[in-house]
N, C-alpha and C positions, 0 to 999 in steps of 0.2 A: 771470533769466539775464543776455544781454547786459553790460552793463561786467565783470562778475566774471571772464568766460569767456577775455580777455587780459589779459596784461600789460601795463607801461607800457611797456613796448620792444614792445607789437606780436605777440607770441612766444606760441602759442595755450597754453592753460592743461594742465593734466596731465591735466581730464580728456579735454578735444577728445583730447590726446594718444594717452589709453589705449581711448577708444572709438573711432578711426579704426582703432587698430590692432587690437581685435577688427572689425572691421567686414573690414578687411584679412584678416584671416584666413577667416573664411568667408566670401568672395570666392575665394581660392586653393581653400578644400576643392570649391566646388561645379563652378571650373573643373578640380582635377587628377581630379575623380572624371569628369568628362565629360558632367556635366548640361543641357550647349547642345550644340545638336547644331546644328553650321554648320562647312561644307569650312575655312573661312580660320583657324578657331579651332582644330579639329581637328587643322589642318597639323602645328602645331609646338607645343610646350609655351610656356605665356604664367606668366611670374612675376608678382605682384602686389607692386610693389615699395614703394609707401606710399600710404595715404589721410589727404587731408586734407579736413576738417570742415569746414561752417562753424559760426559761432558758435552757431547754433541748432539745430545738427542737423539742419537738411530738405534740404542737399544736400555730395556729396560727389566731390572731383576723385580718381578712383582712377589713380591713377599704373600705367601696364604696359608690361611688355619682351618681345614675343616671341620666343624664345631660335631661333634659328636667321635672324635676320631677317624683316623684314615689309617684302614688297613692296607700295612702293603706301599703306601704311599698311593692308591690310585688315583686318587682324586686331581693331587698333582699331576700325575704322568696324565690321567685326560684332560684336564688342563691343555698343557703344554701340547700335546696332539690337535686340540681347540686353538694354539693362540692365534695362526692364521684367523681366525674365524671372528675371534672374537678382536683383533685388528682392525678385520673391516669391517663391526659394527662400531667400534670405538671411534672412527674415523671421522664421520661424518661429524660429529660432535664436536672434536678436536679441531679447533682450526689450526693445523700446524704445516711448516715447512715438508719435514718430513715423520710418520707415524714411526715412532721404534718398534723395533723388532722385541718383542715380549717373550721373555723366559720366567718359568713359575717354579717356587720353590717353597716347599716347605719352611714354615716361620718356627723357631724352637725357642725362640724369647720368653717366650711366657714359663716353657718346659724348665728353663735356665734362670728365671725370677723365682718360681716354685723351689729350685735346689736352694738356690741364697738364702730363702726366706728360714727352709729349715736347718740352714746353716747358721743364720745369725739364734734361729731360737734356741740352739742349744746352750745350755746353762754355761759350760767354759766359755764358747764367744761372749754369748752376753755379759759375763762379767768382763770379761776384758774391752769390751766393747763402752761399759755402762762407768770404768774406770776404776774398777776393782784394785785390791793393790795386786802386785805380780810378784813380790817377792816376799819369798815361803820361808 
């Protein structure tokens, strides 16, 4: 494994790719079906918005949003108190060598697309952006 698993840019390989994103998926099935049973989790619906690998497969940072806000971050931290748990429902599903060891983290992508957007709407980027002249 090892060297073959990146690229020379760094850039994980197609399969970390396509096996985080099954891994991602039954993660989503066993929380929207309601498999963990914990108040902070239960609250609100939690998205599973990407996993990534690492190069060997024995651990993985699952990225999550919980759609109405997460005070506190709990939701994450029950989570992560759950991942045992939810390991060993994901497993059976998983035909894999070995299940990674799952850490949950709060996803701020969206929070960070949100700042940009009002960043480019402001009248001085957009002109410079749209090709304005620059000199006054």
């Amino acid at each position: 494994m090892g060297k073959a698993d990146h690229s020379k840019s760094g850039e994980p390989s197609i399969r970390l790719l396509r096996v985080g994103e099954t891994v991602r998926h039954a993660i989503a099935d066993v929380l929207a079906r309601g498999d963990v049973r914990d108040a902070a989790i239960e609250r609100a619906p939690i998205s599973v918005t990407e996993v990534r690998l690492s190069p060997d497969l024995r651990h993985a940072k699952v990225y999550v949003m919980p759609l109405g806000g997460d005070v506190g971050g709990a939701a994450v931290k029950a989570l992560n108190d759950h991942a045992g748990f939810i390991r060993g429902e994901i497993s059976p599903r998983l035909r894999m060598k070995y299940m990674p060891k799952l850490k949950f983290i709060a996803d701020d992508s969206f929070d960070e697309g949100t700042k940009m957007d009002k960043l480019l709407a402001n009248p001085k980027v957009r002109r410079d952006v749209e090709g304005g002249s620059s000199a006054e």
